[in-house]
PLY file of the C-alpha trace (Angstrom):
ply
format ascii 1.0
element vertex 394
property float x
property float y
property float z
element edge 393
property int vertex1
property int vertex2
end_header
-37.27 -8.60 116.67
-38.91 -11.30 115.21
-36.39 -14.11 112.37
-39.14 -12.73 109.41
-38.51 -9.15 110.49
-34.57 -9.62 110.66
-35.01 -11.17 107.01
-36.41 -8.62 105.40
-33.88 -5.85 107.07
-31.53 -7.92 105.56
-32.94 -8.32 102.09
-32.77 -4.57 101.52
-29.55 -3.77 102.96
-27.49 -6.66 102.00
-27.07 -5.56 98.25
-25.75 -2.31 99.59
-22.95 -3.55 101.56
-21.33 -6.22 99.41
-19.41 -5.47 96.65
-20.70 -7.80 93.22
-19.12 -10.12 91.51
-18.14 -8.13 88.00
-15.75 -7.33 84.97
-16.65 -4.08 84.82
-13.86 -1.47 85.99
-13.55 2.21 85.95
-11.04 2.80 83.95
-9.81 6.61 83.38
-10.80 9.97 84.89
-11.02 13.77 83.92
-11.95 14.99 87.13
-9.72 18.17 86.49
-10.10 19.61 83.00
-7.93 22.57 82.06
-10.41 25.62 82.12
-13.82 25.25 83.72
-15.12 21.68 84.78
-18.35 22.58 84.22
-19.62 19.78 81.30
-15.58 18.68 80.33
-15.80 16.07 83.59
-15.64 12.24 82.11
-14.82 9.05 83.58
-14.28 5.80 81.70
-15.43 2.44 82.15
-13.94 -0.86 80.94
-15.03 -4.78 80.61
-12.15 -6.71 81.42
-14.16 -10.10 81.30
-15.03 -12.86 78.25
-18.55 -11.81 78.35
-21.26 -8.59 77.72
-22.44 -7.00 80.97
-25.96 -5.45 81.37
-25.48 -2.03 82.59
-29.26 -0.93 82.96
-29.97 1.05 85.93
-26.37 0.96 87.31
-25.07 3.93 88.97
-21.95 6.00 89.57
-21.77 7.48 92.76
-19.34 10.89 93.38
-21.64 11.56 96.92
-24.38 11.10 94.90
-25.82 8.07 93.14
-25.96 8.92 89.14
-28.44 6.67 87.04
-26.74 5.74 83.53
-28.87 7.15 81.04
-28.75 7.11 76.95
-32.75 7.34 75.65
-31.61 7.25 71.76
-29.25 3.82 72.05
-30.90 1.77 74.24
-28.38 -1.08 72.93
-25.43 1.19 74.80
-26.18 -0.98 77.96
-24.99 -3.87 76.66
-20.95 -3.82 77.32
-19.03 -6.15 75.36
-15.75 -7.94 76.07
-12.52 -5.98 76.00
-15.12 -2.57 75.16
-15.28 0.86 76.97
-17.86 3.12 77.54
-18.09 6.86 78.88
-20.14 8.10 81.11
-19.45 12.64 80.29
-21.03 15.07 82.33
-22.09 16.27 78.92
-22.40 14.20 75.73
-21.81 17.51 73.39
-19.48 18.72 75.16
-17.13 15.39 74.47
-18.05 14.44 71.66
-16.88 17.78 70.00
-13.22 17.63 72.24
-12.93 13.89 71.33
-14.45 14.08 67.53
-13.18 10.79 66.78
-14.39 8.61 69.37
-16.48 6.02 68.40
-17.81 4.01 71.49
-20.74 3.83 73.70
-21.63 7.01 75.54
-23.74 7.47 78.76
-24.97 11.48 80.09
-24.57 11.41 83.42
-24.39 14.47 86.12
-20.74 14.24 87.46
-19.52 16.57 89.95
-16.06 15.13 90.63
-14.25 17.22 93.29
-10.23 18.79 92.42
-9.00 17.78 95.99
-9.68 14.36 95.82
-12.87 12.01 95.59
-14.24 8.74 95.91
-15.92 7.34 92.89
-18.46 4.29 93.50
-20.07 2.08 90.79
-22.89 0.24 91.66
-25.24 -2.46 89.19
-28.97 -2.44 89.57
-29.30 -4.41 92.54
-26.82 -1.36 94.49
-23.78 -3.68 94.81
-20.69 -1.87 94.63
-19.02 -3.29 91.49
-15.73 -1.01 91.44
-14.25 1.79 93.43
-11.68 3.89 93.83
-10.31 6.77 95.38
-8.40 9.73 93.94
-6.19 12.29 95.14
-4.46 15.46 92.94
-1.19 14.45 93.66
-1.76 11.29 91.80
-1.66 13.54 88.92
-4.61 14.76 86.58
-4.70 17.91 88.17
-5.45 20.33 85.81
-3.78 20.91 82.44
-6.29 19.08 80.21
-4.61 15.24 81.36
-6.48 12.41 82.89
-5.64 10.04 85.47
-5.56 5.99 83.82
-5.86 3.13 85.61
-2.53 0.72 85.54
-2.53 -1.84 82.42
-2.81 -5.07 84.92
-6.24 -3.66 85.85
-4.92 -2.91 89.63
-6.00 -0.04 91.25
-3.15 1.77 90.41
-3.67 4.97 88.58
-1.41 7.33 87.01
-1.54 10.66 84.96
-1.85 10.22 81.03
1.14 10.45 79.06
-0.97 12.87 76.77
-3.19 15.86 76.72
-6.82 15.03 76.86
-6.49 11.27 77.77
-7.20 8.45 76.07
-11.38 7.51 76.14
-12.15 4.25 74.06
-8.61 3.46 73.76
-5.91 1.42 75.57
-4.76 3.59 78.48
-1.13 4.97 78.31
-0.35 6.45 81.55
3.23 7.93 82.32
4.72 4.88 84.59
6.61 5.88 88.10
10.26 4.77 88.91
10.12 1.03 89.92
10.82 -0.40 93.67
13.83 -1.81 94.64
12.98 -5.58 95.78
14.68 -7.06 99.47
14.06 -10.99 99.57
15.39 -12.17 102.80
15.19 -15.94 103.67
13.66 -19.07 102.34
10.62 -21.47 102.88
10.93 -24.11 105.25
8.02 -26.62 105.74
7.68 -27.12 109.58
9.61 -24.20 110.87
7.92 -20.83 111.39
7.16 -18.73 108.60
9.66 -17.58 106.47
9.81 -13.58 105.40
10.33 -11.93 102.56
10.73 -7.87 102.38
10.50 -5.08 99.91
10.84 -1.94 101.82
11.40 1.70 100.68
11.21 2.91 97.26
14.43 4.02 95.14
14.82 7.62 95.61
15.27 9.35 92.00
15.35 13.25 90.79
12.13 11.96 89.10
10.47 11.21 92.00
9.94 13.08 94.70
7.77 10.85 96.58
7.80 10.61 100.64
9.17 6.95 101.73
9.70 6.30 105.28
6.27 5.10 106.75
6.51 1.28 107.05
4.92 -1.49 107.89
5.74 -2.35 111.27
3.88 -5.22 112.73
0.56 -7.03 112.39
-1.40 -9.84 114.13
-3.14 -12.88 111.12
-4.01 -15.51 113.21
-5.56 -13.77 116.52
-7.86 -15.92 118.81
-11.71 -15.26 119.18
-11.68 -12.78 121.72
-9.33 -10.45 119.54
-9.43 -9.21 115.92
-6.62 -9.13 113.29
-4.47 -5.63 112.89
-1.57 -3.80 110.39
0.48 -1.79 112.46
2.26 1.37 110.21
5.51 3.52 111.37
6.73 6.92 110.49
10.33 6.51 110.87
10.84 10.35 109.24
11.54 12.95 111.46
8.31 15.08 109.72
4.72 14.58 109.70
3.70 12.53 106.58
0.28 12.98 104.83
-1.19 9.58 104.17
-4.40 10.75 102.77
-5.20 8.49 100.01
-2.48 5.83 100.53
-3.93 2.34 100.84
-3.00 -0.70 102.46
-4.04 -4.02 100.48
-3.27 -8.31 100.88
-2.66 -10.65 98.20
-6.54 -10.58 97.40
-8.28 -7.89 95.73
-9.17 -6.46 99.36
-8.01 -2.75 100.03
-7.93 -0.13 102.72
-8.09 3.12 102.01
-6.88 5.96 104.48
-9.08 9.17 104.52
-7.68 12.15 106.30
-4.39 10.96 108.36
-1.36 13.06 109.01
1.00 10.44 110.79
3.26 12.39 113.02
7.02 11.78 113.38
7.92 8.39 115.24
4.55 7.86 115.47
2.48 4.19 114.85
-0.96 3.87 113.49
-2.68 0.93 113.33
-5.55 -0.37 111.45
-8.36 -3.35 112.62
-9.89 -5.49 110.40
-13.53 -3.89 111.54
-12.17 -0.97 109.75
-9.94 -2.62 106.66
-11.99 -5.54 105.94
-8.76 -7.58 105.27
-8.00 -11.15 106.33
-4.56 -12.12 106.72
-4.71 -15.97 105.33
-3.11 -17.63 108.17
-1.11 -19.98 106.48
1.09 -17.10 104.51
-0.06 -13.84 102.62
1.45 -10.41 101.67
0.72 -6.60 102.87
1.20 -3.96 100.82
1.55 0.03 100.98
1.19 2.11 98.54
1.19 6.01 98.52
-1.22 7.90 96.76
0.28 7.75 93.57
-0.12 3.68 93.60
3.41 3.93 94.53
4.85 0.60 96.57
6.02 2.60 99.50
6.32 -1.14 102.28
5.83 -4.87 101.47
6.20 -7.67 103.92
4.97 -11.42 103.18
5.40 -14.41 105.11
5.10 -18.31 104.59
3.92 -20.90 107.17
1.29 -21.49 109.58
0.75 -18.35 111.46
0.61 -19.20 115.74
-2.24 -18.10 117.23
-1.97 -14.32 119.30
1.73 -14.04 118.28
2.18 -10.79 115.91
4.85 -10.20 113.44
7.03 -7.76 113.96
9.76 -5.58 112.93
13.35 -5.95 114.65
15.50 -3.59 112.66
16.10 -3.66 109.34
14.92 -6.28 107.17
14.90 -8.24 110.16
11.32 -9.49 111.61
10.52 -12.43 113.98
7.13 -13.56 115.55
6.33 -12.38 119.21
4.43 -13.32 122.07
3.91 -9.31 122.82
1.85 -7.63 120.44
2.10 -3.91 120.95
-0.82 -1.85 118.19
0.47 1.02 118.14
3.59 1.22 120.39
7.20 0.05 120.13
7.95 -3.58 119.28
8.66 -5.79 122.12
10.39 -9.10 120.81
9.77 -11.72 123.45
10.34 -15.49 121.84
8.28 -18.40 122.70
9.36 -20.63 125.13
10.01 -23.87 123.79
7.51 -26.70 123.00
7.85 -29.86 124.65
8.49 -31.77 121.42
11.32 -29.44 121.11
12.53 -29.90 124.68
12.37 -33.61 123.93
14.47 -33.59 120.38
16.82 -31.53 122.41
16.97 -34.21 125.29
17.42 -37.55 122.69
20.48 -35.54 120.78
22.43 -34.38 124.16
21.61 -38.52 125.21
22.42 -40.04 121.76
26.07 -41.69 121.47
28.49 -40.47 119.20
29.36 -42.95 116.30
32.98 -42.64 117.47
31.89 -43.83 121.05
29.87 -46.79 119.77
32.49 -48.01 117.17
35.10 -48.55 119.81
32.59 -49.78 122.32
32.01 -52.11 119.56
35.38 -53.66 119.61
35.41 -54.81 123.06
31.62 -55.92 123.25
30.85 -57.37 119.83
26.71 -57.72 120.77
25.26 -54.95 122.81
24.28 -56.33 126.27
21.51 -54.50 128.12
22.39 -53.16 131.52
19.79 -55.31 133.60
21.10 -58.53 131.71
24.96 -57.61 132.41
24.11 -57.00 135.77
22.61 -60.48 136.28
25.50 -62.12 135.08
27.76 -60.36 136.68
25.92 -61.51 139.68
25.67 -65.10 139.09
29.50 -65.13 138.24
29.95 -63.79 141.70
27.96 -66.57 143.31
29.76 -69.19 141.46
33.16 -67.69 142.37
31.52 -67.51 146.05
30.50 -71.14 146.19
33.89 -72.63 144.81
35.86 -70.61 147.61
33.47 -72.02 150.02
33.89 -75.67 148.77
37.83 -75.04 148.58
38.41 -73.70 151.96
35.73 -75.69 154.22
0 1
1 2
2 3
3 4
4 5
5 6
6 7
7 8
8 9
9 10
10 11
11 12
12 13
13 14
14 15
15 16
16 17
17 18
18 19
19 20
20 21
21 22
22 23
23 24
24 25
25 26
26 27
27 28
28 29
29 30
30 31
31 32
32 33
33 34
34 35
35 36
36 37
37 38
38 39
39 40
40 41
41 42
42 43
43 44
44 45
45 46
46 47
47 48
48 49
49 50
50 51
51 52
52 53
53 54
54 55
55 56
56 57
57 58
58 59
59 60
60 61
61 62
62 63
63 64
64 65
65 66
66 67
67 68
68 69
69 70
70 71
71 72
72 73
73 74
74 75
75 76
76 77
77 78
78 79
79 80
80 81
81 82
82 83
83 84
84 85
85 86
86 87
87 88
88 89
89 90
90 91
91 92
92 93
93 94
94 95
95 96
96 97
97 98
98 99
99 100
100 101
101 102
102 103
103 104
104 105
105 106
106 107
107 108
108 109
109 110
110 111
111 112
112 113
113 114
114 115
115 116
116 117
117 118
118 119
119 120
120 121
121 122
122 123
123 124
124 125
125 126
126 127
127 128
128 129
129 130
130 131
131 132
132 133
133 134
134 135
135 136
136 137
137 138
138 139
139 140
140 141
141 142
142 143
143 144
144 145
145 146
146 147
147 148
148 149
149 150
150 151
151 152
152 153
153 154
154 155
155 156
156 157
157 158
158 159
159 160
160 161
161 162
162 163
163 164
164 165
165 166
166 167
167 168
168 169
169 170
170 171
171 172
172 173
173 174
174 175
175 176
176 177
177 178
178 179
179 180
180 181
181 182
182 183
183 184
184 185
185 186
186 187
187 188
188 189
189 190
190 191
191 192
192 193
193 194
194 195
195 196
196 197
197 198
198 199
199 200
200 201
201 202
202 203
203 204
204 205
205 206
206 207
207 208
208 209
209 210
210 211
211 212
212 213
213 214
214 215
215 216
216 217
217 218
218 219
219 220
220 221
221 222
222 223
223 224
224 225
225 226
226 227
227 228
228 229
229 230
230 231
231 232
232 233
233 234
234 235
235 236
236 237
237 238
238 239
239 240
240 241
241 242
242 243
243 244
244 245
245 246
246 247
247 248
248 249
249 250
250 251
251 252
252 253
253 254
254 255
255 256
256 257
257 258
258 259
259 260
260 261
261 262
262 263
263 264
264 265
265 266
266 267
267 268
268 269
269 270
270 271
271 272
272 273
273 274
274 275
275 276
276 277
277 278
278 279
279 280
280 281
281 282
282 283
283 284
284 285
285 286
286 287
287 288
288 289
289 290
290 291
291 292
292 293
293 294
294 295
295 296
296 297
297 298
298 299
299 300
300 301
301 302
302 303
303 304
304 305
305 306
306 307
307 308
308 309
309 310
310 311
311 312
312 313
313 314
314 315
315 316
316 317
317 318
318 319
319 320
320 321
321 322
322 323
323 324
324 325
325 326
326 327
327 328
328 329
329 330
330 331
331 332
332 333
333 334
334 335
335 336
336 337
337 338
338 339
339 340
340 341
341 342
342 343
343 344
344 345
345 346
346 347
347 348
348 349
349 350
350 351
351 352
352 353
353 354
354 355
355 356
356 357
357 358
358 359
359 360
360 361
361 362
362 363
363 364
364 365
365 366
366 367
367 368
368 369
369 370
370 371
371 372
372 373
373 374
374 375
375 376
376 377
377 378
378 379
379 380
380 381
381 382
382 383
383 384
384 385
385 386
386 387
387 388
388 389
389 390
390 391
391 392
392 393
């Protein structure tokens, strides 16, 4: 294949597998309307950034790619700062169950599914710009409520507090329990890296959400040959359903897991060909969450990361680095040998002289006298001593 011919492959595909560069979220859903879906399906979009955002010819995609249309306000596709827009599966439809809503409006076909769907959006040049997957259990399923996206503008989302949701208004979604936080140990600056852990969320009446599937090892700083990896553990003694959980780093990358029912003491692990996330080397932070947006596991380290040696989980709240990565099997903790410099430190401090030994060493030899120079004079004061007794007694 021709360099021209590899270029132009390139030009058309590229915009399809990046994600752009925009303010633009999706915001709230009515996937599940109480009654029939047919023309009551909605979902919300939101500019979180300082400045308007040109939404001709953008798309949403729910399998299918949707152009946003509105013939009689062609000024609709012009999003302002801090405004929201709809995009309804019928404009009449809304309008007359949301009478007083009073923002921009988009007819679109929308054929969002009741089990669970992933919703694309793309800009005109087909560049994903925001997605996220949805599940029924995250709530919204049925009874006229929506599902809102978190206030921080993660892609957390949780069921409306009220009937019928809340399009061109602040969202005001019905907030989980919170997550108990474990910090174990401190930064150091030359040691390896430090951990901190948040494991396990609080069980509550409230709450009945599955915990036990952990995050049990992973690999940042793997050498050419290899690729990076997050290991996860069931550690219940039932299958667990991780459909829709994802796995995200301190970044705004995210994994999402399609179709996984993790047996009982059983690992799965996930490769950054299938994740897209890269651990940052020099300290990041993993994080589960169940398909609620729940934090189910949280482990973050500090420090350079050494090359082909995973982190892994000992027990408990207890994790070291090992030379033995195992994806997808039990931990095997095997610890470095030492480094030389190590071996050397080790070496001066067993040789150094304790200040007790060199104070009273002090008081019989006021000036430190080398060996080789001691030895010399203890020489010549023997040949001296020889010469006199020669002098005396011949």
């Amino acid at each position: 294949m021709s360099f021209k011919a590899l270029l132009f492959i390139l030009y058309f595909l590229f915009p399809i597998m990046t994600h752009a560069s925009s303010s633009l979220i999706i915001n709230e859903i009515m996937y599940n309307p109480e009654g029939s879906d047919t023309k009551h399906e909605w979902i919300e979009l939101k500019n979180i950034g300082p400045s308007p955002i040109d939404i001709k010819d953008w798309r949403i995609n729910d399998g299918t790619n949707h152009q946003l249309k509105n013939d009689a306000h062609p000024e609709y596709f012009s999003i302002l700062p801090n405004e929201y827009v709809v995009l309804a599966s019928d404009i009449t439809t809304f309008l007359n169950e949301h009478p007083g809503f009073k923002e921009k409006i988009f007819d679109t076909v929308l054929s969002l599914k009741n089990t669970g769907d992933h919703i694309i959006l793309l800009d005109n040049n087909k560049a994903i710009v925001d997605d996220i997957t949805y599940q029924p259990s995250s709530g919204g399923d049925g009874g006229g409520k929506t599902l809102e996206r978190a206030p921080d503008a993660t892609n957390v989302f949780h069921e409306s507090s009220q009937i019928g949701g809340t399009p061109g208004k602040e969202n005001n979604p019905n907030t989980p329990p919170q997550t108990q936080i474990l910090i174990i140990g401190s930064s150091t600056s030359t040691q390896p890296p430090s951990v901190n852990i948040l494991e396990v969320e609080l069980p509550t009446p409230s709450s009945p959400l599955q915990s036990g599937i952990i995050i049990s090892e992973f690999l940042p700083n793997p050498s050419k040959d290899k690729e990076e990896w997050i290991e996860l553990y069931n550690t219940n003694t039932a299958s667990t359903t991780l459909t829709g959980w994802r796995l995200k780093d301190n970044s705004s990358r995210e994994y999402f897991i399609k179709d996984l029912v993790l047996a009982p003491n059983s690992f799965f692990t996930i490769f950054q060909r299938d994740s897209k996330i890269y651990i940052n080397n020099s300290g990041d932070e993993l994080s589960l969450l169940n398909q609620r947006g729940d934090l189910v596991s949280k482990i973050m380290f500090q420090g350079k990361a050494p090359q082909n040696r995973s982190f892994a989980r000992k027990g408990e709240n207890d994790w070291t680095w090992t030379t033995k990565p195992t994806p997808g099997k039990t931990n095997i903790i095997i610890s470095p040998p030492p480094s030389k410099n190590q071996i050397q430190k080790e070496l001066a401090y067993l040789n150094s002289t304790p200040k007790e030994t060199e104070q009273s060493s002090q008081s019989f030899f006021p000036n430190k006298i080398s060996t080789p120079l001691l030895s010399t004079l203890i020489g010549l004061m023997f040949t001296v001593i020889t010469i006199l007794f020669i002098k005396k007694f011949l």
